[in-house]
Backbone as CSV, one residue per row, in Angstrom:
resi,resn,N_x,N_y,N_z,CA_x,CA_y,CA_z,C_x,C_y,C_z
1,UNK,0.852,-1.196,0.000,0.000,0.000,0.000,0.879,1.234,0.000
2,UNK,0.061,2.452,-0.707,1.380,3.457,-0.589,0.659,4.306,-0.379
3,UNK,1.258,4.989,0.565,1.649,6.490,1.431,1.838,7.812,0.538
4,UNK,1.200,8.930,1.182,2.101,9.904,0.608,3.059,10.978,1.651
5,UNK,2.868,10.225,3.033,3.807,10.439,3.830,5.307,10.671,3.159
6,UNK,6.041,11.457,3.765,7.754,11.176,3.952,8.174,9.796,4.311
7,UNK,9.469,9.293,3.940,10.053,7.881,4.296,11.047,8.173,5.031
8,UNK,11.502,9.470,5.120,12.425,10.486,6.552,12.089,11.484,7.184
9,UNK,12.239,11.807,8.098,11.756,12.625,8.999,12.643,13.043,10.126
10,UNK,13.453,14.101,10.061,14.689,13.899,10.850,15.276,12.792,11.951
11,UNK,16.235,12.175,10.402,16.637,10.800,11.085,15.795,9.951,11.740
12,UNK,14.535,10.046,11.467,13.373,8.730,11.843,13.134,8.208,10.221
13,UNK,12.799,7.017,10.664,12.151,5.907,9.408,10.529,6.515,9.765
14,UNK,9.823,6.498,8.157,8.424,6.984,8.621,7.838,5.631,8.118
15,UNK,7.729,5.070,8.658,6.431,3.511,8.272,5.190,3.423,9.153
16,UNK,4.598,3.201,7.810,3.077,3.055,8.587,2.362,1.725,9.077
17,UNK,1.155,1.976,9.669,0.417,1.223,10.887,-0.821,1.187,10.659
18,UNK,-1.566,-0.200,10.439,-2.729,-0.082,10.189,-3.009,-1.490,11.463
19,UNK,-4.243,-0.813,12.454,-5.069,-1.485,12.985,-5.387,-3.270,12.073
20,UNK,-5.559,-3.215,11.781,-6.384,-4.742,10.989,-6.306,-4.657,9.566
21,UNK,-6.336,-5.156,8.787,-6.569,-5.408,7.036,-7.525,-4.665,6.805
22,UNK,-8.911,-4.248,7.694,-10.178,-3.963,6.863,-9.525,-2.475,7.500
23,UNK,-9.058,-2.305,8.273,-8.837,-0.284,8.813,-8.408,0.784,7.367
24,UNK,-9.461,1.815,7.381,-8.368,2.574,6.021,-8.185,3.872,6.394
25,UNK,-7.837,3.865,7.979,-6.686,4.740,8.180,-5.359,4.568,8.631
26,UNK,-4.500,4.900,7.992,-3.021,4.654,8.415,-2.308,5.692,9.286
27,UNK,-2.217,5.408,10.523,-1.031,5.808,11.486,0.670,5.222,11.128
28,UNK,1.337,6.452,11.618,2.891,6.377,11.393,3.559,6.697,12.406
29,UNK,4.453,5.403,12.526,5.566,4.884,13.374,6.733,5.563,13.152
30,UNK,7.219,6.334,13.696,8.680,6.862,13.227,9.910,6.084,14.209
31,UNK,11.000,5.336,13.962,12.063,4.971,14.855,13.172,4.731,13.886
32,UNK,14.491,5.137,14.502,15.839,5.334,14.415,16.223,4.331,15.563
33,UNK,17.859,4.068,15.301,19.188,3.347,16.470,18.696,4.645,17.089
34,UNK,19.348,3.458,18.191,18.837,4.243,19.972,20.751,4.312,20.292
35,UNK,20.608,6.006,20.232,22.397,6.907,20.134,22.228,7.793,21.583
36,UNK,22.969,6.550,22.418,23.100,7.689,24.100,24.362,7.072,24.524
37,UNK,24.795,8.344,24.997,26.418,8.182,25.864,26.372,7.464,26.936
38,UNK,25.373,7.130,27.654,25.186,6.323,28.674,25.482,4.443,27.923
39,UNK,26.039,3.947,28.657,25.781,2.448,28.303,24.797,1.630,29.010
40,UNK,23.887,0.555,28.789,23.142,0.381,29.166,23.100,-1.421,28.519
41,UNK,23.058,-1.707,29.458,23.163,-3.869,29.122,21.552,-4.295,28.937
42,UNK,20.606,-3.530,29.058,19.367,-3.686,28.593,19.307,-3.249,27.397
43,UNK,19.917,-2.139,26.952,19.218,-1.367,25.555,21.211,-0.955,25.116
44,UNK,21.174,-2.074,24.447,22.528,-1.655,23.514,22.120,-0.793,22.367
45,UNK,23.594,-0.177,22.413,22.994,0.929,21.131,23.321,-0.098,19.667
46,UNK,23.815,-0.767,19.849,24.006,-1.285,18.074,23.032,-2.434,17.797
47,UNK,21.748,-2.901,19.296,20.887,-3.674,18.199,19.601,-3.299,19.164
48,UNK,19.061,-1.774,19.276,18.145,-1.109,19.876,17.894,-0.206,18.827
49,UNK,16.301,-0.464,18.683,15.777,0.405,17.800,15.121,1.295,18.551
50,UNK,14.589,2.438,18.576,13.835,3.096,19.391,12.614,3.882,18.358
51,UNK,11.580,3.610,19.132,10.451,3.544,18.210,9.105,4.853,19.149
52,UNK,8.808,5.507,18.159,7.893,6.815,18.568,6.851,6.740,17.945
53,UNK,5.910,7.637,19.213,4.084,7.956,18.370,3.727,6.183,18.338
54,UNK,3.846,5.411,19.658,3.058,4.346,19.331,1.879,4.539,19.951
55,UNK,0.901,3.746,19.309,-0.239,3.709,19.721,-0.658,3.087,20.802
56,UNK,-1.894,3.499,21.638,-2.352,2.545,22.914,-2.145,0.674,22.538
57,UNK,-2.715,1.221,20.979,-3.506,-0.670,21.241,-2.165,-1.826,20.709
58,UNK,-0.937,-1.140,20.742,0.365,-1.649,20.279,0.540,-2.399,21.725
59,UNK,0.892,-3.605,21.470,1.274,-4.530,23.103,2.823,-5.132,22.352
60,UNK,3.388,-5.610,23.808,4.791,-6.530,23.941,4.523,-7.644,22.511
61,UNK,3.561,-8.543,22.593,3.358,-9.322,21.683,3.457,-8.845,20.003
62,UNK,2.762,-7.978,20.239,1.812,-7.023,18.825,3.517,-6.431,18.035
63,UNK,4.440,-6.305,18.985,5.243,-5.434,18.349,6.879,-6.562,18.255
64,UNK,6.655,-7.784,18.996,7.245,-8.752,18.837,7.038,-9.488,17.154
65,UNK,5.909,-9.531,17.271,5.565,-10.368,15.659,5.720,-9.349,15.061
66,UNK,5.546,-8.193,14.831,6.193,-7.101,13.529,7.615,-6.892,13.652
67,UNK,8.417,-6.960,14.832,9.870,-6.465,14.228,10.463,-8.255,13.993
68,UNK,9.763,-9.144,14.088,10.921,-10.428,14.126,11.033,-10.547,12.352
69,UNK,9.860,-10.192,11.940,10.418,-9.762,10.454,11.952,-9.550,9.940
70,UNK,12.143,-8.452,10.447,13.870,-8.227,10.673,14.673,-8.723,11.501
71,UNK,14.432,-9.518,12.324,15.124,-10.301,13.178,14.790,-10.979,14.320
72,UNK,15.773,-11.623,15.122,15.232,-12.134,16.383,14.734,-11.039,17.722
73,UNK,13.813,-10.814,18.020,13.292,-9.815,19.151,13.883,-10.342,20.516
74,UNK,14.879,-10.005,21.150,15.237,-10.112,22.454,14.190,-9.668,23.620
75,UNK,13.819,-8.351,23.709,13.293,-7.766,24.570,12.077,-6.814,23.698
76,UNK,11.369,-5.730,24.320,10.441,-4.636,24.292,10.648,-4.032,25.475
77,UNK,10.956,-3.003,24.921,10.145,-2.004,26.788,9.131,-1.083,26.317
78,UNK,8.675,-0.470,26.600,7.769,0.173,26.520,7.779,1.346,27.976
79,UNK,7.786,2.667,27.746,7.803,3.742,29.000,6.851,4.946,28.182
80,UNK,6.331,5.518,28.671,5.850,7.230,28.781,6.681,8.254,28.162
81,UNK,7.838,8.257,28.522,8.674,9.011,27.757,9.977,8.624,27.637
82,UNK,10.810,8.846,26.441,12.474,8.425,26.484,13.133,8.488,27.932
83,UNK,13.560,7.237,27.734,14.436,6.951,28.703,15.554,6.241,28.349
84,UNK,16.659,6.480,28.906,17.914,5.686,28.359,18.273,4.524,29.374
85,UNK,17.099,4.423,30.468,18.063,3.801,31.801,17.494,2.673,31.354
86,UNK,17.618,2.178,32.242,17.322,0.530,32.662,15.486,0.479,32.779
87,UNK,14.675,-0.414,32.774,13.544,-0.625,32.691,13.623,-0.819,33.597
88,UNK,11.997,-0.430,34.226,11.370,-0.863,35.709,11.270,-2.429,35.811
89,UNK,11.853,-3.391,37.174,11.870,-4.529,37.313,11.085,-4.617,38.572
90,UNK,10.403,-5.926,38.810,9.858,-6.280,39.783,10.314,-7.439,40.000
91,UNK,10.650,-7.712,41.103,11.043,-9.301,42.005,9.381,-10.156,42.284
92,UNK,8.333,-9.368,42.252,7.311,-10.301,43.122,6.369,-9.283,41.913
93,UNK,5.985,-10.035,40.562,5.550,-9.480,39.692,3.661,-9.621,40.158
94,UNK,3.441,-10.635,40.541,1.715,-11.099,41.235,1.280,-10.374,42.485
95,UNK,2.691,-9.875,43.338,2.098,-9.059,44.297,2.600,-7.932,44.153
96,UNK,3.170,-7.399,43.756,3.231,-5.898,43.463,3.848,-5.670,41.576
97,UNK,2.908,-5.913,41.166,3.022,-5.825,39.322,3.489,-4.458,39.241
98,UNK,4.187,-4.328,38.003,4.376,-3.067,37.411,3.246,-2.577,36.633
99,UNK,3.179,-0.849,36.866,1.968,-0.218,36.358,2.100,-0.693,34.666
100,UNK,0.956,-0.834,34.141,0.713,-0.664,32.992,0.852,1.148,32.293
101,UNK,1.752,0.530,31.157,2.122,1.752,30.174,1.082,2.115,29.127
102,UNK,-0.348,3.529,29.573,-1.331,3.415,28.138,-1.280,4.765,27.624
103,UNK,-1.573,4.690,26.848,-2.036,5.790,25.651,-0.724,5.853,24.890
104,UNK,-0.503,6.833,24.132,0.446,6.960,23.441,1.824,6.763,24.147
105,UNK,2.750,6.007,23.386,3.958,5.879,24.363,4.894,5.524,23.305
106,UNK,6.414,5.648,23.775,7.468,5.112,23.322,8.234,4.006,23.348
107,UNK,8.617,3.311,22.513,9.125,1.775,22.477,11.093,1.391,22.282
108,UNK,11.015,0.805,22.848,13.075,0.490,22.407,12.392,-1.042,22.439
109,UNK,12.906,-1.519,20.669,12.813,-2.946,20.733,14.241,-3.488,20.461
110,UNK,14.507,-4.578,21.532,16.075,-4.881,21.404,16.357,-6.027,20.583
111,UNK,16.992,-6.245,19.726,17.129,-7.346,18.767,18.129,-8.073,19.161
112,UNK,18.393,-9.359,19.090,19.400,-10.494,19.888,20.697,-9.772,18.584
113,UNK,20.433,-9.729,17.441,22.044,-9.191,16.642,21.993,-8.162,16.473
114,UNK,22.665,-7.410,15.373,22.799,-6.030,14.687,22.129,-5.827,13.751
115,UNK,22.318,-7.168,13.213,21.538,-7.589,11.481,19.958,-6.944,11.853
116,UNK,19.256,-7.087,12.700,17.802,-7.170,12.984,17.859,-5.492,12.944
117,UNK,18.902,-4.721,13.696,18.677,-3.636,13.351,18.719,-2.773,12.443
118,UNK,19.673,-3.167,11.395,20.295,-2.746,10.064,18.956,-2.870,8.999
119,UNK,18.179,-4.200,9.094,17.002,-4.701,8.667,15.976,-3.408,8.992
120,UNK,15.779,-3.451,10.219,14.663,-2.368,10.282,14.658,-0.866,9.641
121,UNK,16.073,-0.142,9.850,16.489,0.902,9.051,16.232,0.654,7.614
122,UNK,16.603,-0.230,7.275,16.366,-0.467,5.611,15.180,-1.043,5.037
123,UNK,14.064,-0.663,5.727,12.698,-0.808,5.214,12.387,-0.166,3.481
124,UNK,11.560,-0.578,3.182,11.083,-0.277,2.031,10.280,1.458,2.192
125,UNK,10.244,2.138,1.204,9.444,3.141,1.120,7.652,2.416,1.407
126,UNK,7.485,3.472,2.224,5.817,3.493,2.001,4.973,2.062,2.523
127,UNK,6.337,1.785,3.746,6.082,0.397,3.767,4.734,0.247,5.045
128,UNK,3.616,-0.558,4.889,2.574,-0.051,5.988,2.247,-1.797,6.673
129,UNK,2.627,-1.845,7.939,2.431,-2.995,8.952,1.131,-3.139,9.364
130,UNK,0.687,-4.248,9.848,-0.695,-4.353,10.486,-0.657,-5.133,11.920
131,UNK,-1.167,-4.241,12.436,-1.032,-4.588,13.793,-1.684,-6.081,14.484
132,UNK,-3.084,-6.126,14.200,-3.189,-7.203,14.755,-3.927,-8.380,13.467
133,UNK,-3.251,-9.496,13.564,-3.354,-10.327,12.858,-4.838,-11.277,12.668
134,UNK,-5.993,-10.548,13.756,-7.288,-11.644,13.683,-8.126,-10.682,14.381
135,UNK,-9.080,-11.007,13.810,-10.415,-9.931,15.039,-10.051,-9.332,16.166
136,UNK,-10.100,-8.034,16.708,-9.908,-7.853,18.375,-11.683,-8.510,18.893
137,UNK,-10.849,-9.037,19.895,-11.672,-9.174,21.494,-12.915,-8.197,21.667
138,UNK,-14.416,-8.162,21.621,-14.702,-6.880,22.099,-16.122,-7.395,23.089
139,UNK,-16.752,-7.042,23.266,-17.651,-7.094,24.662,-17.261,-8.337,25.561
140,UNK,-18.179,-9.437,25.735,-18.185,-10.170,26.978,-16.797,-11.204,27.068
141,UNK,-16.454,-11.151,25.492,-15.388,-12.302,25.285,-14.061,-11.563,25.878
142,UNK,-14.134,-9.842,25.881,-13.123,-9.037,25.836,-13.378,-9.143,28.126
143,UNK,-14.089,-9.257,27.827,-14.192,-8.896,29.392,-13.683,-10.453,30.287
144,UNK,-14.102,-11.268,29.934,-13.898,-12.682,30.388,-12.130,-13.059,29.946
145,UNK,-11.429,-12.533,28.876,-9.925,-13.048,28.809,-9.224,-12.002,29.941
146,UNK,-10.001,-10.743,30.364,-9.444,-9.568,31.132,-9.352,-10.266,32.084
147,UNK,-10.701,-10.898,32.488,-10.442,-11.500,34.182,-9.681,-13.416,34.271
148,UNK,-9.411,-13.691,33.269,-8.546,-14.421,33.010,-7.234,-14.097,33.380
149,UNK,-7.087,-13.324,33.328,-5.413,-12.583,33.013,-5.048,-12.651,34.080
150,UNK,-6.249,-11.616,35.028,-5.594,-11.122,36.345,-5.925,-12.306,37.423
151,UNK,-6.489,-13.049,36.845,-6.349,-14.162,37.867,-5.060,-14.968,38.317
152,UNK,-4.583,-15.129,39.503,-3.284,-15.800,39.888,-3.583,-17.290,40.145
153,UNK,-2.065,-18.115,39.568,-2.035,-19.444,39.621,-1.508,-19.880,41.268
154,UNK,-2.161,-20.369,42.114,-1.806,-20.612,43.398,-0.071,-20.916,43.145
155,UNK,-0.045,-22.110,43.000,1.648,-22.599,43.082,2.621,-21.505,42.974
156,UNK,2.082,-20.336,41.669,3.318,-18.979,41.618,2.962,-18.135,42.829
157,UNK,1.344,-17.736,43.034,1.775,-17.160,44.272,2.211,-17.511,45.223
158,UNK,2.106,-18.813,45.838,2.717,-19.781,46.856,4.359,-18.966,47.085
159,UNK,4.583,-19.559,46.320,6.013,-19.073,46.032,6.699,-17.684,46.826
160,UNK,5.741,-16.682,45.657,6.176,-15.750,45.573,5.807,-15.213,47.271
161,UNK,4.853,-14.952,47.783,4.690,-15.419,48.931,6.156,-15.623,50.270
162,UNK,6.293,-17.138,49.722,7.303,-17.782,50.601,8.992,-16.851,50.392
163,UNK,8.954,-16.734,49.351,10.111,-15.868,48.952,10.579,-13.911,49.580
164,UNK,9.137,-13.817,49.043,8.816,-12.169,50.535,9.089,-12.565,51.463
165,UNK,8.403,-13.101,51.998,8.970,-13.784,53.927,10.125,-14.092,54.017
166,UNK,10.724,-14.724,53.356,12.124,-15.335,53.568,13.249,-13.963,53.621
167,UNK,12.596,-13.008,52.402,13.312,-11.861,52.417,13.408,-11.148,53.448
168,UNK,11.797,-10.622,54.143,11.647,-9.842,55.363,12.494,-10.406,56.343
169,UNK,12.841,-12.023,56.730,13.402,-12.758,57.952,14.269,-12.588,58.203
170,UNK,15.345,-12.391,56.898,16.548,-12.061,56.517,16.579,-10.448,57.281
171,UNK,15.757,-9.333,56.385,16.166,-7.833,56.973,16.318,-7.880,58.298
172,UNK,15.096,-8.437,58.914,15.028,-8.143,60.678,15.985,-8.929,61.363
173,UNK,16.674,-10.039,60.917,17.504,-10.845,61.342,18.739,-10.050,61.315
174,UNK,19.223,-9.041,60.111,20.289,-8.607,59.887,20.180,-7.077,60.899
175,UNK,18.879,-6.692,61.207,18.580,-5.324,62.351,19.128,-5.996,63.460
176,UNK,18.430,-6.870,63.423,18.748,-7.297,65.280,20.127,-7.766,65.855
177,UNK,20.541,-8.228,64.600,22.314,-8.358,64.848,22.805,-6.977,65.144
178,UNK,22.168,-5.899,64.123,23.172,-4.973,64.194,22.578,-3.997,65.296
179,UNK,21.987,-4.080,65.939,21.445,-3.831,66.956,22.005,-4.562,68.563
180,UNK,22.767,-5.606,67.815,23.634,-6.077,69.116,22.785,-6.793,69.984
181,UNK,21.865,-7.857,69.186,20.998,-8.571,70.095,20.672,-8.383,71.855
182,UNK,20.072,-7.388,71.917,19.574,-6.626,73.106,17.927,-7.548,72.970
183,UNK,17.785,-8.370,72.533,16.602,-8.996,72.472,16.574,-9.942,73.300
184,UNK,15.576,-10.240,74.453,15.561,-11.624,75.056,15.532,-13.264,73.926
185,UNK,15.952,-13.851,74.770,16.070,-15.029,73.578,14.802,-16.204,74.449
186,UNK,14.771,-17.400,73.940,13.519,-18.084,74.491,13.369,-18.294,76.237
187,UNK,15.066,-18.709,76.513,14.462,-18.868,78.098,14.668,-17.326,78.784
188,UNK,14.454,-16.405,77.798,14.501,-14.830,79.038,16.075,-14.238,79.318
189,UNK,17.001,-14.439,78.416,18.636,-14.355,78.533,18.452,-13.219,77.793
190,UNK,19.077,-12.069,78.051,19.135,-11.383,77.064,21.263,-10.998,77.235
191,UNK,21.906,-11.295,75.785,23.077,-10.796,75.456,23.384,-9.323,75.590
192,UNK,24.617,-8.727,76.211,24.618,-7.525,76.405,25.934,-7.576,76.001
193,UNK,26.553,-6.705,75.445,27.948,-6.352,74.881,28.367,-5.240,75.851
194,UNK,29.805,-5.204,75.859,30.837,-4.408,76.369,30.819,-3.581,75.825
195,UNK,30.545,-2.111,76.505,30.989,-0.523,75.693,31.878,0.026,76.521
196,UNK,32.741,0.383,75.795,33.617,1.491,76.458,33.074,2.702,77.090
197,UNK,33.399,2.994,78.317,32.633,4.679,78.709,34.029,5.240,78.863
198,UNK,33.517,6.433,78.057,34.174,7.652,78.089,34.631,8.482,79.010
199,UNK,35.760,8.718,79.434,36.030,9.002,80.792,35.967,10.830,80.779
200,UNK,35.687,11.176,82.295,35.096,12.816,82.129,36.335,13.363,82.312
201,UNK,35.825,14.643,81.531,36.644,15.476,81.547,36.892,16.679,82.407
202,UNK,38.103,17.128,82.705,38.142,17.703,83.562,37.428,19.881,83.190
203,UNK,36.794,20.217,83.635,36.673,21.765,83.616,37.182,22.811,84.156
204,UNK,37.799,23.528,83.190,38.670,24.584,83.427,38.009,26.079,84.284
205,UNK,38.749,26.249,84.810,38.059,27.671,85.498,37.308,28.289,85.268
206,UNK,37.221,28.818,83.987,36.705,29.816,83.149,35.373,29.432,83.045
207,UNK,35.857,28.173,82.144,34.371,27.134,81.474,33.100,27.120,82.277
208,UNK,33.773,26.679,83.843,32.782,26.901,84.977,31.956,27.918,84.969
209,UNK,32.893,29.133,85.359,32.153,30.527,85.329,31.288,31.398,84.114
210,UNK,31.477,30.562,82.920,30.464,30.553,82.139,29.198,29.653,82.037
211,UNK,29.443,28.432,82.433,28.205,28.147,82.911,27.396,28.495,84.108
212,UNK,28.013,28.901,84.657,27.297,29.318,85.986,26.430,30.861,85.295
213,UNK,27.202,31.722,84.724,26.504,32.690,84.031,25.406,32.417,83.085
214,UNK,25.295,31.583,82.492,24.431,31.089,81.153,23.191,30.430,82.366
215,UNK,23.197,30.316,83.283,22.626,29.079,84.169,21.619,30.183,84.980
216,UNK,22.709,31.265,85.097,21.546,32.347,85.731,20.793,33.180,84.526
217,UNK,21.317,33.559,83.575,20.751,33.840,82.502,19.091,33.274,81.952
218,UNK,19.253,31.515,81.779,18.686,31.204,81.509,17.268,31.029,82.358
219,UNK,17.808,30.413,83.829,17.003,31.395,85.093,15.913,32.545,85.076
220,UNK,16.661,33.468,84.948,16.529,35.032,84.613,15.265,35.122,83.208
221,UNK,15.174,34.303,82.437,14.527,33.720,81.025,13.476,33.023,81.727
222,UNK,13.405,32.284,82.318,12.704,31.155,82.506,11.333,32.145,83.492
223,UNK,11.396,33.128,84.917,10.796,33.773,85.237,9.698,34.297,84.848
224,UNK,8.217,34.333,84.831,7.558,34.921,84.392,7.299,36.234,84.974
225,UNK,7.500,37.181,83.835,7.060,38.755,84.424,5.533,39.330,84.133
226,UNK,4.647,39.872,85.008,3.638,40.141,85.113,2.908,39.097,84.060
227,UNK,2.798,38.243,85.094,1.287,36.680,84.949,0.238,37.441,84.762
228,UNK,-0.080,38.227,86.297,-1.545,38.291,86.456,-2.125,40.022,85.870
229,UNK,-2.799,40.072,85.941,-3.447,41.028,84.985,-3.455,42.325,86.187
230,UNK,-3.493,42.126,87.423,-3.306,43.331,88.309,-1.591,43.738,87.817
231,UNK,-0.888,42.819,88.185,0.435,43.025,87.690,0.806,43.957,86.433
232,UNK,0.267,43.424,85.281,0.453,44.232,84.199,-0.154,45.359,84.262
233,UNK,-1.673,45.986,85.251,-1.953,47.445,85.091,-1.349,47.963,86.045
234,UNK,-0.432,47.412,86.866,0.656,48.455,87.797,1.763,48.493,87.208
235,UNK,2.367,47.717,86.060,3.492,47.834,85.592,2.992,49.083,84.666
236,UNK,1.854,49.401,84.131,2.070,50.565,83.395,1.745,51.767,84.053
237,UNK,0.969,51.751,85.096,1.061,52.915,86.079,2.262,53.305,86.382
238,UNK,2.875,52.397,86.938,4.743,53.051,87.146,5.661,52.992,85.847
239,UNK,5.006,53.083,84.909,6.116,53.315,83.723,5.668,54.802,83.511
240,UNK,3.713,54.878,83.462,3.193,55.841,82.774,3.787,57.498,84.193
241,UNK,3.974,57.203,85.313,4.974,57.832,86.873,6.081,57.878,85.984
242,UNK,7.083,57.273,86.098,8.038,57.781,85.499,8.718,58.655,84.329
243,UNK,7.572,58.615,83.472,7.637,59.198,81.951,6.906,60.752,82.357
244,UNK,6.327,61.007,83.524,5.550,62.287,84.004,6.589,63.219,84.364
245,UNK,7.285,62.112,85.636,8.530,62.912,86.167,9.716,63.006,85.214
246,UNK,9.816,62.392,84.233,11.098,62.670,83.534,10.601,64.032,83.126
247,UNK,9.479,64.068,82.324,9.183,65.430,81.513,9.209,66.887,83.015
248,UNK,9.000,66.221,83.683,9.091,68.179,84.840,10.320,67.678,84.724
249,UNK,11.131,66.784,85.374,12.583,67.511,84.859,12.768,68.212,84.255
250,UNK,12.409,67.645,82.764,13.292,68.203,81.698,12.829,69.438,81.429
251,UNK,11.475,69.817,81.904,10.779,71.253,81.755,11.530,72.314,82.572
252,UNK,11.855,71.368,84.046,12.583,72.426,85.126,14.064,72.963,84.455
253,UNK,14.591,71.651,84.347,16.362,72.309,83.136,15.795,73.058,81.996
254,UNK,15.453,72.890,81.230,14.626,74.141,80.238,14.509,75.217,80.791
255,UNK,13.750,75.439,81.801,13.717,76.622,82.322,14.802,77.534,82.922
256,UNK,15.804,76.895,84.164,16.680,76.851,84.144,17.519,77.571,82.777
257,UNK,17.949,76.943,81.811,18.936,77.499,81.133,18.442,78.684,80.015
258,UNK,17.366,78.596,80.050,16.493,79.811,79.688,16.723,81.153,80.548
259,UNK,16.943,81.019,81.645,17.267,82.150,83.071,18.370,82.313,83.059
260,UNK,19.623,81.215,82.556,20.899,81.476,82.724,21.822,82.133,81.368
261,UNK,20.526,82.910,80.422,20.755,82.958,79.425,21.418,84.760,79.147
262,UNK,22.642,85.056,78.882,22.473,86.430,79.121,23.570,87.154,78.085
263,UNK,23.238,88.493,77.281,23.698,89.342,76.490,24.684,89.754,76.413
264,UNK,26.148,89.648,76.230,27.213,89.695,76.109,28.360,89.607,74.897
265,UNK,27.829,90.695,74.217,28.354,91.610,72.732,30.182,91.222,72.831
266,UNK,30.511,91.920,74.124,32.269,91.590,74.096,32.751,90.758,75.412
């Protein structure tokens, strides 16, 4: 089928994407080699393609059977946005799964050689893939493989299960050591280790007499001044006394040097 798309697009391959055989609209895939200074043992740069503008309904599988065309498919990741690192891993995939990646997103598919990548670069013009190879899934049949899915096989969770615990037994086992088993043990023994104590030091003259100052200070701090509410209207009566008599002072010296004031030309 042909396009009247571009077949480049700065340094992207432009190939197109069609939903099913009967779809007659075509979406476009753009991906180039995946070129980062970082090294990375998940996503080598000489057989990592990195692939943009994929669509929701593109899955691990869906994009496995289109690139093995060009070669053997090692891996898929699939993230939200470029990333050069390492993919999100989970140890206990049934009890704490990794989020699902939807709507539009970006792909690095890793090919077991080089050849697989060289292959994909050298696509044909105007070349258009189809995504899924047989009817999609849609009402009750779509709903019944969903709860298929998420259903767990006892024996793996068993496992997975026994394997958490074993892990947790391990952490608290490795606390309580380093904690210096201060824990009673079954008949009521509890182990106590030898610490060195630090022997005191002696205080110099001075040192003293600064704490003793800081000691009344803090004292002196600690005091509450006018609690009660009689308190505080006599503290301003004798402030509002004192601020009366300062001023006749200062009226009486005023006057004073006003009287001592006298005319004397030579």
């Amino acid at each position: 089928m042909c396009t009247d798309t571009p077949h480049n697009v700065q340094g992207f391959k432009v190939v197109g994407l069609k939903y099913d055989n009967e779809s007659k609209g075509v979406h476009q895939l753009l991906w180039k080699p995946h070129r980062v200074k970082m090294y990375s043992k998940y996503k080598p740069a000489d057989c990592t393609l990195f692939v943009v503008n994929v669509p929701p309904y593109c899955t691990t599988e869906v994009f496995q059977r289109l690139f093995s065309v060009y070669g053997k498919v090692r891996w898929v990741f699939f993230h939200k946005k470029p990333n050069s690192g390492p993919p999100p891993t989970t140890k206990y995939p049934r009890i704490s799964p990794l989020p699902v990646v939807t709507g539009f997103k970006v792909a690095y598919v890793v090919f077991i050689d080089p050849s697989g990548l060289k292959a994909a670069m050298s696509v044909p013009a105007h070349t258009v893939l189809v995504a899924s190879s047989s009817s999609p899934l849609t009402g009750i049949n779509k709903w019944q493989a969903e709860y298929n899915e998420n259903m767990m096989l006892v024996c793996i969770t068993r496992q997975e299960v026994k394997d958490l615990m074993e892990e947790y037994d391990r952490k608290t086992q490795a606390k309580k050591e380093a904690a210096g088993n201060l824990e009673a043990d079954e008949d009521g023994w509890v182990t106590v280790t030898s610490m060195k104590k630090k022997k005191p030091r002696l205080a110099k003259v001075g040192e003293l007499k600064d704490t003793k100052s800081k000691k009344r200070k803090n004292k002196k701090k600690q005091e509450l001044v006018n609690f009660y509410a009689f308190q505080t209207r006599q503290a301003r009566m004798d402030n509002l006394a004192q601020l009366r008599k300062k001023f006749d002072e200062d009226k009486k010296r005023i006057t004073q040097m006003k009287a001592s004031r006298k005319f004397r030309p030579y």
